[in-house]
N, C-alpha and C positions, 0 to 999 in steps of 0.2 A: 086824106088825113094821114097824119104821120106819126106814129108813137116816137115818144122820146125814151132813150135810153141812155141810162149813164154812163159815165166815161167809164169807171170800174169796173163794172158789166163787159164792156168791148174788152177792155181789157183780160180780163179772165177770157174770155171769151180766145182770144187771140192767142194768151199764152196754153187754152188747153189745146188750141189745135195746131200749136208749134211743138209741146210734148207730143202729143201723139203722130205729129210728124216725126219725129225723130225717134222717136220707137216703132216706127213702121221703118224705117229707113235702116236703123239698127237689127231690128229683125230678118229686112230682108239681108244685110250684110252676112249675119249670123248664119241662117241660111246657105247663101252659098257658100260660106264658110265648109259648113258642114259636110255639103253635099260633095267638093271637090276633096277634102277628107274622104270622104266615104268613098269617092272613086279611085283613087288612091288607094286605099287599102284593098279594095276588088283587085286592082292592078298586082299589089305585092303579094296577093292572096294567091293568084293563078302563075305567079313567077315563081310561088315558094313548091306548088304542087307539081309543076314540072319539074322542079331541081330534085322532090322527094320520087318523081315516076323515074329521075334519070338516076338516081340513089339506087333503087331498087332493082334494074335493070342492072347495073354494075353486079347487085349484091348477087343477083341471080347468077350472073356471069364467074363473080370468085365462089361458088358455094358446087356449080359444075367444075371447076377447075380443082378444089377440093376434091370431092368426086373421085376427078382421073386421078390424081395424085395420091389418094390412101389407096388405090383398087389393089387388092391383096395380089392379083395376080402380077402386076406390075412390081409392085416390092418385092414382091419373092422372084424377078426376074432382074430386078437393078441389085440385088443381095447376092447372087448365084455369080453375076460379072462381073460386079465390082470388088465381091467383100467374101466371094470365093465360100459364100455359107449356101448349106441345100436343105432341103427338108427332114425333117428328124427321123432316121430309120428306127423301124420297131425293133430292133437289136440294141440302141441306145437307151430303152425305156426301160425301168426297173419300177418292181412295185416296192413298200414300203418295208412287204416283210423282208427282201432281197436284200434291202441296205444294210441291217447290221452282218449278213454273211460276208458280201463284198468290201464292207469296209466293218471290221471288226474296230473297238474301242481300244483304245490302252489299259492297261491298267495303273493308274491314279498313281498308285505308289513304287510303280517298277525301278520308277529314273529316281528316285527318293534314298540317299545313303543315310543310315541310322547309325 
């Protein structure tokens, strides 16, 4: 015995299981959409972290080189050769109250004709 079924029945029938073909079909596109996305940015994730370890590596490298170059003992030895300066003898030092002995003021109205 055989049921009968309507044509509009198959039909429905047919078009629901061609939607949900085509949403399974679109899903799985999306999918690997996504996921080669996703690998992709893994990829540029671990390209950007070595460019930042080889960043830092430099930084390290000019931050030594810094370093050598302020060492006070080194400047005061490039300043002595080149620029003919030496370290301040304690006969050059004066204290505050010293200054007005060694260098007395004028007085204001001396050079002033009335």
């Amino acid at each position: 015995m055989s049921v009968y079924v309507p044509s509009h029945i198959r039909a429905a029938r047919r078009m629901t299981a061609f939607i949900l073909f085509v949403i399974g079909v679109s899903l799985t596109v999306g999918l690997y959409y996504v996921k080669t996305r996703a690998q992709s940015a893994k990829k540029e994730v671990r390209r950007l972290e070595r460019l930042i370890s080889q960043e830092e590596a430099s930084l390290q490298v000019l931050k030594a080189e810094i370093a050598y170059l302020e060492n006070p003992q080194r400047l005061m030895e490039l300043s002595e050769q080149h620029l003919g300066l030496k370290p301040i003898a304690n006969d050059n030092v004066i204290s505050i109250s010293d200054i007005a002995v060694r260098f007395p003021l004028r007085d204001s109205d001396a050079g002033v004709d009335e």
